[in-house]
Backbone as ProteinMPNN parsed JSONL, in Angstrom:
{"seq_chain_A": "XXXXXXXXXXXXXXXXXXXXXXXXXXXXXXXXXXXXXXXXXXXXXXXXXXXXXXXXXXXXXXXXXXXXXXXXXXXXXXXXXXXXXXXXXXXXXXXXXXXXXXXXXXXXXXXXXXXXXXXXXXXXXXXXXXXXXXXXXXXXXXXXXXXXXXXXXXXXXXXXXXXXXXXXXXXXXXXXXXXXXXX", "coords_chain_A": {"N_chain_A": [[20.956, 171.97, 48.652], [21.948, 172.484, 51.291], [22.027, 169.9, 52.094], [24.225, 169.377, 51.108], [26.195, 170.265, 51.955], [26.106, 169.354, 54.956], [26.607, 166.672, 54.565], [29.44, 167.048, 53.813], [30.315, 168.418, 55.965], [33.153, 168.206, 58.247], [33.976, 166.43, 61.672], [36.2, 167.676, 64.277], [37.128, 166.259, 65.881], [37.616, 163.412, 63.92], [39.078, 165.01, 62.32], [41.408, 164.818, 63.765], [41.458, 161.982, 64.26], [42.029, 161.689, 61.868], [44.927, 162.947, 61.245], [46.436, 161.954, 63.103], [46.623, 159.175, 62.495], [47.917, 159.238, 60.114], [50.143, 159.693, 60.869], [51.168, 157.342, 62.222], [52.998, 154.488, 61.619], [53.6, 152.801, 59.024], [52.834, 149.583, 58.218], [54.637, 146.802, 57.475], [55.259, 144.314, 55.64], [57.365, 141.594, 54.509], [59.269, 139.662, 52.1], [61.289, 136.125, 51.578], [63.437, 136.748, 49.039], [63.095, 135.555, 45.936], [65.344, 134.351, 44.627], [66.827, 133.71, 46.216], [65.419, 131.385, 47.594], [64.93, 129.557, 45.482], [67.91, 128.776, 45.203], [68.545, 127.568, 47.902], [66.924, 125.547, 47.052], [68.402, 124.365, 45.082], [70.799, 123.769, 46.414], [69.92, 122.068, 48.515], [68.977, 120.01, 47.035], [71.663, 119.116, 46.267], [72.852, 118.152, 47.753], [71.149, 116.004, 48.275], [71.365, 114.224, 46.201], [73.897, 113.422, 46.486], [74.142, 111.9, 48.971], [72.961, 110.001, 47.532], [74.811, 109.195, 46.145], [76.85, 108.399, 47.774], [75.234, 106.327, 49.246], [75.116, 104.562, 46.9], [77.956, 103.564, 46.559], [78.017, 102.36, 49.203], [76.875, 100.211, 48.533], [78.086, 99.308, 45.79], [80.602, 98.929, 47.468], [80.506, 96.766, 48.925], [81.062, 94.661, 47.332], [83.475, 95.031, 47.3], [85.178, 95.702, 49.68], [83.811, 94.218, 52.647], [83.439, 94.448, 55.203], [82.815, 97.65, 55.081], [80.657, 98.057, 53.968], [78.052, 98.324, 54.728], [78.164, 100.544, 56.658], [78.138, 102.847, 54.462], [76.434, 102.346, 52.83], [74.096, 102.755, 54.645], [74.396, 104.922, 55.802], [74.674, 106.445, 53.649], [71.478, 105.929, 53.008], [70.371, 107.596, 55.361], [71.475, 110.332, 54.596], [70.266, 110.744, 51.941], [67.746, 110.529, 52.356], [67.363, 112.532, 54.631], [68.505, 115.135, 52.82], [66.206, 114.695, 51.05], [63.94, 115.361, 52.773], [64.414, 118.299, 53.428], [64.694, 119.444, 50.545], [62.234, 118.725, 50.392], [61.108, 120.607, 52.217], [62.475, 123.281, 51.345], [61.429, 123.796, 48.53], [58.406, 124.457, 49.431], [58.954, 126.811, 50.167], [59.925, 128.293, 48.605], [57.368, 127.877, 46.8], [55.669, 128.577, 48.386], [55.826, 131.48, 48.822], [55.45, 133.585, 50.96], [54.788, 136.179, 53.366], [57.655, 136.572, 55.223], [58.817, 138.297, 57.444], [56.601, 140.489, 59.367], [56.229, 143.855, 60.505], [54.392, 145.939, 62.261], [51.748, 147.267, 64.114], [51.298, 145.553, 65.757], [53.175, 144.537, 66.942], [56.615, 142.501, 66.449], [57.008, 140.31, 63.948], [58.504, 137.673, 63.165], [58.399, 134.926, 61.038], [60.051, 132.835, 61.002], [61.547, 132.707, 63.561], [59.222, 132.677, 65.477], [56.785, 133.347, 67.234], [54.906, 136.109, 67.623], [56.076, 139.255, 68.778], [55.161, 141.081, 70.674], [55.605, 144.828, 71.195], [55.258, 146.007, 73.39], [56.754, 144.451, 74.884], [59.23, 144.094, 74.03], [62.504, 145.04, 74.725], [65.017, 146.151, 73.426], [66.406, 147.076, 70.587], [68.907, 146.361, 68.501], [70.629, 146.71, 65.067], [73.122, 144.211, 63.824], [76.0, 143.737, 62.417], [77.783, 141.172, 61.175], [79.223, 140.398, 59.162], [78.753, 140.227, 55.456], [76.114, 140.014, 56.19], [73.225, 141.46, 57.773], [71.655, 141.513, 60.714], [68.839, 142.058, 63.204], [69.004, 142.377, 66.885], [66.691, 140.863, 68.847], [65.959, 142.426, 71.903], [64.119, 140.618, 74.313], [61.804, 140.747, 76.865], [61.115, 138.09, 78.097], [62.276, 136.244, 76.14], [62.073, 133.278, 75.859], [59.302, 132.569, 75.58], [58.295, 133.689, 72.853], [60.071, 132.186, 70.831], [60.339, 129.243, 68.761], [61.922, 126.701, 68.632], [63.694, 125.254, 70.493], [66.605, 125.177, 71.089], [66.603, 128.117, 70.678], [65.434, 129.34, 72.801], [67.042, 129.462, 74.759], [69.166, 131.519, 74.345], [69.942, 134.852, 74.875], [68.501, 136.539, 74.126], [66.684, 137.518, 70.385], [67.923, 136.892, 67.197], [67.258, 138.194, 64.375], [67.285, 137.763, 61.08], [68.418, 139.832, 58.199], [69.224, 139.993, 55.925], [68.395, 139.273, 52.556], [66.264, 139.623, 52.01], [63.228, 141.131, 50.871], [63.166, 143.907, 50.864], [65.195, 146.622, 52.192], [67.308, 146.427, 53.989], [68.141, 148.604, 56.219], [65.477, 150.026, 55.837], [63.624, 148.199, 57.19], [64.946, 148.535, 59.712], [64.272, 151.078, 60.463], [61.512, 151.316, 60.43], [61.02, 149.075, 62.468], [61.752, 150.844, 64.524], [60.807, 152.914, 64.055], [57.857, 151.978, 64.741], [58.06, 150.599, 67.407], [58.459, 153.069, 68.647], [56.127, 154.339, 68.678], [54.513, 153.124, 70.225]], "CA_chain_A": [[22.288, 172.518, 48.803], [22.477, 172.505, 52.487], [22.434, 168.703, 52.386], [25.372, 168.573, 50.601], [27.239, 171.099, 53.088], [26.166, 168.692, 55.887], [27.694, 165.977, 54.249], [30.941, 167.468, 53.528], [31.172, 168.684, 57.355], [33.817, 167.065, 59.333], [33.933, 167.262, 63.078], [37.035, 168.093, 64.956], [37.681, 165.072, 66.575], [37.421, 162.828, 63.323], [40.4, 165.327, 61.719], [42.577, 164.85, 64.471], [41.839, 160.706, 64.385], [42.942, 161.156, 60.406], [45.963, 163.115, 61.304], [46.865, 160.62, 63.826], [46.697, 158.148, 61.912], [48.592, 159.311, 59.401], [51.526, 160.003, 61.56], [51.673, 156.208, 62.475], [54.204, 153.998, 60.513], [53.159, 152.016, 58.028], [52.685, 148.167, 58.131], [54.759, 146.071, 56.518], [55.289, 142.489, 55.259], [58.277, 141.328, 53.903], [59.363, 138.338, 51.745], [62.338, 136.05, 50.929], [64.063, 137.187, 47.452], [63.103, 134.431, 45.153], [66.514, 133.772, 43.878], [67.259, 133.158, 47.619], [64.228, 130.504, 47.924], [65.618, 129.223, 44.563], [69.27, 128.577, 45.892], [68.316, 126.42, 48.629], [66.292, 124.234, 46.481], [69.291, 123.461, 44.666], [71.5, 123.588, 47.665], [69.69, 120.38, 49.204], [69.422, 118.71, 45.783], [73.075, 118.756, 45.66], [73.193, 117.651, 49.035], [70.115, 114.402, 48.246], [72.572, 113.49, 45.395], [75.413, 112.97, 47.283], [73.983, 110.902, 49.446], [72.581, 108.982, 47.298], [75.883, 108.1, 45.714], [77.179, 107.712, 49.209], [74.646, 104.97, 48.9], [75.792, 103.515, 45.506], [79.091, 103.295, 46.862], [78.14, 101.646, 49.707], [76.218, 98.93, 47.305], [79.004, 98.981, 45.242], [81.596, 98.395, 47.959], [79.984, 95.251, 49.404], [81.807, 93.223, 47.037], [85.048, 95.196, 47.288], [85.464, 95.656, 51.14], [82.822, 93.928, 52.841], [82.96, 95.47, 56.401], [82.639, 99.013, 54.51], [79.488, 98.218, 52.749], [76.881, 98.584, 55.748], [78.439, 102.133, 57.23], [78.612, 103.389, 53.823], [74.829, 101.625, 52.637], [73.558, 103.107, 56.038], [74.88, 106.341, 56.089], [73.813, 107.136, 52.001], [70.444, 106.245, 52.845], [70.32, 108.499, 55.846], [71.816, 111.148, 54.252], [69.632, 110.816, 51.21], [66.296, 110.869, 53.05], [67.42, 114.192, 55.486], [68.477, 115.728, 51.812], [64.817, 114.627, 50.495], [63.285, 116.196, 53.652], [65.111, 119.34, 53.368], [64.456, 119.684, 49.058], [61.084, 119.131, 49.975], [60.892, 122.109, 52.54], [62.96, 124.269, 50.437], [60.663, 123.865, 47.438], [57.798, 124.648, 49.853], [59.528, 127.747, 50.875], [59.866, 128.329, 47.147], [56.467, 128.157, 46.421], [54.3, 129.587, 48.916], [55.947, 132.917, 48.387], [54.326, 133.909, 51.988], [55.548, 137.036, 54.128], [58.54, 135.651, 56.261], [58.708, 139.179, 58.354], [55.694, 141.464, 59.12], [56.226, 144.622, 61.68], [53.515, 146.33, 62.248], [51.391, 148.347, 65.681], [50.641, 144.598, 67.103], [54.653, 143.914, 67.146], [57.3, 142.16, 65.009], [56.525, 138.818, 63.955], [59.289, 136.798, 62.001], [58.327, 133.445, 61.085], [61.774, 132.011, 61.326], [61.92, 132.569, 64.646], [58.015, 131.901, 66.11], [55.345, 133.561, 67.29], [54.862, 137.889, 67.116], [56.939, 139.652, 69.831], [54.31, 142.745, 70.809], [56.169, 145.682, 71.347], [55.365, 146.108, 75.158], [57.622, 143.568, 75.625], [60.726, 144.161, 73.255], [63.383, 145.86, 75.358], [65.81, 146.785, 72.908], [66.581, 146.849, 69.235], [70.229, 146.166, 67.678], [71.278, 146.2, 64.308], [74.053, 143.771, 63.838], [76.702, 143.653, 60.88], [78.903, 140.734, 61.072], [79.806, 140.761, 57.623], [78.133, 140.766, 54.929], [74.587, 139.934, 56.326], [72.506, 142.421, 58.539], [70.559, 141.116, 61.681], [68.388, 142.779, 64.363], [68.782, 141.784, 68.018], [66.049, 141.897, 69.943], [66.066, 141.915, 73.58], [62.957, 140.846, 74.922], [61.578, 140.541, 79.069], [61.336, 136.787, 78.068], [62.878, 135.716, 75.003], [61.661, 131.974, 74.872], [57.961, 132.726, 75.149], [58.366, 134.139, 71.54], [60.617, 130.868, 69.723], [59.688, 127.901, 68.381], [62.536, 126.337, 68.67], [64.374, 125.019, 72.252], [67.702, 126.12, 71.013], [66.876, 129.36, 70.363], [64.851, 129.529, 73.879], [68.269, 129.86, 75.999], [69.553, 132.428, 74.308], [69.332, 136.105, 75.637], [68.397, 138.042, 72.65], [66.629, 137.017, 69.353], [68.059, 137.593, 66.277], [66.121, 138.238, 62.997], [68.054, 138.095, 59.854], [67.275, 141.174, 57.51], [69.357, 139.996, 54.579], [67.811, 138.268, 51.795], [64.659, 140.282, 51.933], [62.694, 141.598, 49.195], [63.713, 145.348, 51.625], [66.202, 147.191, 52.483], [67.524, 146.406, 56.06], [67.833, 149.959, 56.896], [63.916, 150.198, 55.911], [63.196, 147.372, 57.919], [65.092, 148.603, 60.874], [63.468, 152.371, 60.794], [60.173, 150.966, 60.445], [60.512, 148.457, 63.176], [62.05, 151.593, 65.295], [59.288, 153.621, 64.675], [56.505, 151.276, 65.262], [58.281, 150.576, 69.006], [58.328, 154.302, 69.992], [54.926, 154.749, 68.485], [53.661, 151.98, 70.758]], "C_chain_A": [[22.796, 172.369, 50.227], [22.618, 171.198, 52.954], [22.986, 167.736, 52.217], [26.575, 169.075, 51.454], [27.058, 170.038, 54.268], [26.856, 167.488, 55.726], [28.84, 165.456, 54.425], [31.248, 167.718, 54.809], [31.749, 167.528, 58.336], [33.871, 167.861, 61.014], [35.44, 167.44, 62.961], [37.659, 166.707, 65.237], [37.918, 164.101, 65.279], [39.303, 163.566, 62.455], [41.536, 164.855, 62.472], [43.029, 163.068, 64.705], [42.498, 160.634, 63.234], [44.812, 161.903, 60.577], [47.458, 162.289, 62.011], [47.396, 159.496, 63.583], [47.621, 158.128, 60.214], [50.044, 159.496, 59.462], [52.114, 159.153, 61.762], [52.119, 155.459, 61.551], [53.592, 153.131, 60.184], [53.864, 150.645, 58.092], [53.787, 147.63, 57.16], [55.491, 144.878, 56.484], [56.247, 141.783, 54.284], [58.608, 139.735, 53.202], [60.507, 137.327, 51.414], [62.35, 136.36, 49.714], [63.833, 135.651, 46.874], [64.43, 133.218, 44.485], [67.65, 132.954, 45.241], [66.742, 131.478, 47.775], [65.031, 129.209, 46.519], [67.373, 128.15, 45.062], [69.092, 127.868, 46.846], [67.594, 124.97, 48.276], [67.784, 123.345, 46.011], [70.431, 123.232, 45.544], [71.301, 121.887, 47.859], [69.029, 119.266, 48.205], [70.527, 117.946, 45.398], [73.439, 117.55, 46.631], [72.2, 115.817, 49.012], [71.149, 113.568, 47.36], [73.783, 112.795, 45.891], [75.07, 112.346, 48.373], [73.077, 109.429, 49.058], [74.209, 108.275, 46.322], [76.451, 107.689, 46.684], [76.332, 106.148, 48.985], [75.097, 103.926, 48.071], [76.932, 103.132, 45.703], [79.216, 102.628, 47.979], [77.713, 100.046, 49.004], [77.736, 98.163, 46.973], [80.457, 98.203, 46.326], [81.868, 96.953, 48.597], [80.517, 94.122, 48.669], [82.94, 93.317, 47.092], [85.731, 94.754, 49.061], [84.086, 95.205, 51.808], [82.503, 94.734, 54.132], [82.413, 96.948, 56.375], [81.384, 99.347, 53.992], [78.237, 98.803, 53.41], [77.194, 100.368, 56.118], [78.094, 102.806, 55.57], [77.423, 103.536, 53.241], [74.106, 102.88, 53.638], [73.848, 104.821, 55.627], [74.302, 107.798, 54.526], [72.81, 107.112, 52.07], [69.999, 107.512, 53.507], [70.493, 109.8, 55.376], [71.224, 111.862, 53.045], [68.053, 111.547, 51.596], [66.686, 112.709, 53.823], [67.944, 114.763, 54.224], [66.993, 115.857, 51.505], [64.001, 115.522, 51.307], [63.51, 117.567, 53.339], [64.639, 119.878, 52.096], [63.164, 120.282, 49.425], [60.335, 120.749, 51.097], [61.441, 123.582, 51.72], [62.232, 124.665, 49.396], [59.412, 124.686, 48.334], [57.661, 126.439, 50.088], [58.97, 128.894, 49.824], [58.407, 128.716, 46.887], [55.47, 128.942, 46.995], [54.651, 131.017, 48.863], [55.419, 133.868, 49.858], [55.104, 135.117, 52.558], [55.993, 136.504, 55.175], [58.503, 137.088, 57.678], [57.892, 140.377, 58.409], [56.032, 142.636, 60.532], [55.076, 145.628, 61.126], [52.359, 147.102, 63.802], [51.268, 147.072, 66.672], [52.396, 144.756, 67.863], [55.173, 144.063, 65.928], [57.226, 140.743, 64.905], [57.697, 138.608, 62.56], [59.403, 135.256, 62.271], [58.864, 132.585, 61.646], [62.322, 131.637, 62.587], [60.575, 132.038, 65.982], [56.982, 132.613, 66.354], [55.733, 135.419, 67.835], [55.453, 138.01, 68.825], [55.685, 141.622, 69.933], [55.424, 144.013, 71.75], [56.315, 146.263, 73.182], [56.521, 145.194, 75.683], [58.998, 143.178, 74.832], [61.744, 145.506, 74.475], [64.403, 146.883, 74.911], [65.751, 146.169, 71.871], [67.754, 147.459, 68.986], [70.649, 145.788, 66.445], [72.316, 145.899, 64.691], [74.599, 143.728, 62.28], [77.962, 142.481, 61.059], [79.995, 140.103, 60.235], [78.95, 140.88, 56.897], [76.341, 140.548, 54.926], [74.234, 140.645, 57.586], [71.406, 141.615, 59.631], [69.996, 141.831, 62.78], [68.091, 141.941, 65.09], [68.046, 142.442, 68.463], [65.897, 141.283, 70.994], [64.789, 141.884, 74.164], [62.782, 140.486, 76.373], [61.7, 138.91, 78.905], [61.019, 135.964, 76.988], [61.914, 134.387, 74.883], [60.167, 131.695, 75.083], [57.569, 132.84, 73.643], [59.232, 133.145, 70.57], [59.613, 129.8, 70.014], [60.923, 126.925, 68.422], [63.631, 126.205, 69.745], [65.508, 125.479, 72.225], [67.759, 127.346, 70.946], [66.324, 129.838, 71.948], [65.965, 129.956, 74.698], [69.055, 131.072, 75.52], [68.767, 133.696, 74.843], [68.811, 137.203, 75.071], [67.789, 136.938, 71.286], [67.321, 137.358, 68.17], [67.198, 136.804, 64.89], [67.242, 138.578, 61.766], [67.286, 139.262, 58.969], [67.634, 141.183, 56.038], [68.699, 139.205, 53.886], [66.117, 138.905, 51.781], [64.228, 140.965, 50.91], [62.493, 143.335, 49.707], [64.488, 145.434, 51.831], [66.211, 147.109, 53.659], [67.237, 147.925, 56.945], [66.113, 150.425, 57.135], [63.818, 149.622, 57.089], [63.314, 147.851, 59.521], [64.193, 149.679, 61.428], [61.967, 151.894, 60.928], [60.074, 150.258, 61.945], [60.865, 149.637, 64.297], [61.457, 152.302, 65.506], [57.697, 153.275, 65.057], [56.772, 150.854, 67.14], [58.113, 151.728, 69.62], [57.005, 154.922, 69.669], [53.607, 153.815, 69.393], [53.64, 152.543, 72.431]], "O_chain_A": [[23.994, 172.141, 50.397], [23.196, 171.026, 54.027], [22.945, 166.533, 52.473], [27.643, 168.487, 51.62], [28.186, 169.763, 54.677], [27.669, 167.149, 56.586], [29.298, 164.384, 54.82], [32.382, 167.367, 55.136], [31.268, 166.545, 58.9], [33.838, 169.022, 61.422], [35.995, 167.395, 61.863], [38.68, 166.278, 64.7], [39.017, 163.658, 65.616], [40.299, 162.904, 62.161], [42.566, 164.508, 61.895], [44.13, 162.661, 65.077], [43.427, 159.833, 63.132], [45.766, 161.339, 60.042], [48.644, 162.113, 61.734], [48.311, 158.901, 64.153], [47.825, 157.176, 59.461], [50.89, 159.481, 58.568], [53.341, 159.249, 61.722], [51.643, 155.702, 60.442], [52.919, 152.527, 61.019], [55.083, 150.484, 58.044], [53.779, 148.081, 56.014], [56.302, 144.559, 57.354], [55.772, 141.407, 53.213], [58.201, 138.727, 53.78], [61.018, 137.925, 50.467], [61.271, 136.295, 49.124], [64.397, 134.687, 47.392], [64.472, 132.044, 44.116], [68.603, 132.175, 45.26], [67.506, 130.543, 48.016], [65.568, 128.149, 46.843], [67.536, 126.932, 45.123], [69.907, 126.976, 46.611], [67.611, 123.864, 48.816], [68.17, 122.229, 46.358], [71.082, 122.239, 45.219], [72.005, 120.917, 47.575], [68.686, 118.108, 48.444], [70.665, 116.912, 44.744], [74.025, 116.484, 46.443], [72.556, 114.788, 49.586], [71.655, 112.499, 47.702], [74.369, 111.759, 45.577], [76.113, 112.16, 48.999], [72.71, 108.431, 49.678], [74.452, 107.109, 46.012], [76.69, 106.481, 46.669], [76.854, 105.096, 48.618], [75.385, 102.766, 48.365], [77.217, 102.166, 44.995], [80.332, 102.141, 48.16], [78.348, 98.997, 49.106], [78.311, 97.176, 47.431], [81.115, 97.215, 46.0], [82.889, 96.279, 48.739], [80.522, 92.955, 49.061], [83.694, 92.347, 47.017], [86.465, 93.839, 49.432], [83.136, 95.911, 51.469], [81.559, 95.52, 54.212], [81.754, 97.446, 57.288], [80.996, 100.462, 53.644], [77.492, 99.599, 52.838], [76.405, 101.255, 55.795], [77.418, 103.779, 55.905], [77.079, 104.695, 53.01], [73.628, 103.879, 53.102], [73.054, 105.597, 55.095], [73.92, 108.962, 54.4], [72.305, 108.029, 51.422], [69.44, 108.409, 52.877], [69.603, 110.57, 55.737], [71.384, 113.067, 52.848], [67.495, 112.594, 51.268], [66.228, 113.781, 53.429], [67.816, 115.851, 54.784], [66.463, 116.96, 51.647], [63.366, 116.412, 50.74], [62.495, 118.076, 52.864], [64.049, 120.941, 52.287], [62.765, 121.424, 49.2], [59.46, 121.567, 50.81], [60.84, 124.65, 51.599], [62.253, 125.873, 49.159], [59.353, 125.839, 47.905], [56.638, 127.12, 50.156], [58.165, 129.819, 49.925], [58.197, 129.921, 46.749], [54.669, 129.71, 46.461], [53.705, 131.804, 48.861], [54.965, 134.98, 49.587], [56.277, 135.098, 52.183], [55.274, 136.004, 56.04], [58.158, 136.752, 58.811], [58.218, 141.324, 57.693], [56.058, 142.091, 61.636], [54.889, 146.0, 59.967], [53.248, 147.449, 64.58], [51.169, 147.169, 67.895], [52.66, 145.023, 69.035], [54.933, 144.774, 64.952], [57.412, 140.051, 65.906], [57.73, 139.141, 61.451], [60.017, 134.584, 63.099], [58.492, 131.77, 62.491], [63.143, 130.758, 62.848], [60.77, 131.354, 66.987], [56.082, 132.485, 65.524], [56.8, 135.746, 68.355], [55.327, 137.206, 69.749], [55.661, 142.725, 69.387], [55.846, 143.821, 72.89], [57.239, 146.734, 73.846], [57.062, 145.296, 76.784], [59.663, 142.159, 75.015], [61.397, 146.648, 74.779], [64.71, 147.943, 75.457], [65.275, 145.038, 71.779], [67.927, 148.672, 69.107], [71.084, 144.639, 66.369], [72.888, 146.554, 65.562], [73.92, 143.695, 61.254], [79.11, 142.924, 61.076], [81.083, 139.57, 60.452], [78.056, 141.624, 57.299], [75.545, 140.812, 54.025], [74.985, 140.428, 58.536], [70.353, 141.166, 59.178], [70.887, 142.339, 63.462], [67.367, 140.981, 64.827], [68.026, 143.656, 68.662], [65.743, 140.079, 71.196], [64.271, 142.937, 74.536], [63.694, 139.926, 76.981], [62.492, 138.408, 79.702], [60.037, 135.248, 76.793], [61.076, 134.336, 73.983], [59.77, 130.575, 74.761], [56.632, 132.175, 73.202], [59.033, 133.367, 69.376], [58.715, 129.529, 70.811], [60.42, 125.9, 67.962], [64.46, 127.111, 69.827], [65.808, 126.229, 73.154], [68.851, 127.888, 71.12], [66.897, 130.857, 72.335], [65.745, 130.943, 75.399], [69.65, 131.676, 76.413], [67.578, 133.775, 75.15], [68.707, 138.384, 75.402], [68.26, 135.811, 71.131], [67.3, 138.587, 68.11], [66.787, 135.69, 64.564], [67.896, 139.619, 61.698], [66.092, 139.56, 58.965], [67.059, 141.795, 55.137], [68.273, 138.232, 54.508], [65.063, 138.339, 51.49], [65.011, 141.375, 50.053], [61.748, 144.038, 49.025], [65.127, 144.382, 51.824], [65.359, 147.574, 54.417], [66.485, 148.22, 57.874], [65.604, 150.944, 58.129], [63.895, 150.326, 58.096], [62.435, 147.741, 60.376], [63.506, 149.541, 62.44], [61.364, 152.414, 61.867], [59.199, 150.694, 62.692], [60.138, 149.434, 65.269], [61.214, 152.697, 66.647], [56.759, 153.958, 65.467], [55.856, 150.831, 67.962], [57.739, 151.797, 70.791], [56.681, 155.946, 70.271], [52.38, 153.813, 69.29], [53.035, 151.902, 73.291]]}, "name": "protein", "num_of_chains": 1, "seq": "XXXXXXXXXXXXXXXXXXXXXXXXXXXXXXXXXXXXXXXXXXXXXXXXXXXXXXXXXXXXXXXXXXXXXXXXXXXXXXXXXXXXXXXXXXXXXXXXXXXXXXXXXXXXXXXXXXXXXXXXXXXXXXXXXXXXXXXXXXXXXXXXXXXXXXXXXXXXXXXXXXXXXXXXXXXXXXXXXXXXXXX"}
């Protein structure tokens, strides 16, 4: 009997790590909406199509207007191929199903934009509304450490899109607001 009471005894210090820890905001990992992922497939299908008749019409024009046939040839293939590229990331997008935005005690890490932003070094957090899609700016000590992308490097602020998520922006934002002042 007494070496089921020893067991069961918790220290002091062990309650106060579970209370602790129960106080801190909960992880989480967000995904595009499928019907989103969906919609871009056929987006840049529409878009491979149409340059491939661009193409056919340059073909075709080669016996009508001859100077017309090369720009027109040229320009459908191009336009075909950067469609094809595009389909085949979209599908990709599509399928892996992966979490595009995770916030959580390291930081906030959104794919889209590059590599996790740890909370020591976010300055400020701005929802934005500039119609009907929701984005959070965040101001970090030095923004283009955290992109992947050179255009986005000069800007002074990141922004993270929040629509199209398989959450509620407002979630998203409270969460990422209380994982910064819990840090």
């Amino acid at each position: 009997m007494s070496a089921g009471w020893g067991n069961a005894a918790l220290s002091v210090e062990s309650v106060d790590e579970r209370a602790e820890a129960s106080n801190a905001p909960a992880e989480m990992s967000v995904r595009i909406l499928p019907w989103v992922a969906t919609i871009g497939v056929v987006w840049w299908t529409a878009a491979f199509t149409g340059g491939l008749v661009i193409f056919y019409f340059g073909l075709v024009m080669g016996s009508i207007v001859p100077w017309l046939a090369l720009p027109l040839t040229v320009g459908g293939v191009l336009a075909a191929l950067y469609g094809a590229s595009r389909v085949w990331r979209a599908m990709r997008v599509r399928k892996a199903d992966a979490p595009v935005l995770t916030i959580d005690a390291r930081g906030y890490h959104d794919v889209r934009l590059g590599a996790a932003i740890p909370w020591s070094e976010i300055v400020s957090l701005t929802p934005e509304q500039p119609g009907t899609r929701i984005f959070l700016k965040i101001v970090a000590r030095d923004p283009a450490r955290f992109v992947k992308r050179k255009r986005l490097a000069r800007a002074e602020a990141l922004v993270s899109s929040l629509s199209e998520l398989d959450e509620e922006p407002a979630t998203l934002i409270a969460a990422a607001e209380a994982h910064r002042a819990a840090a």
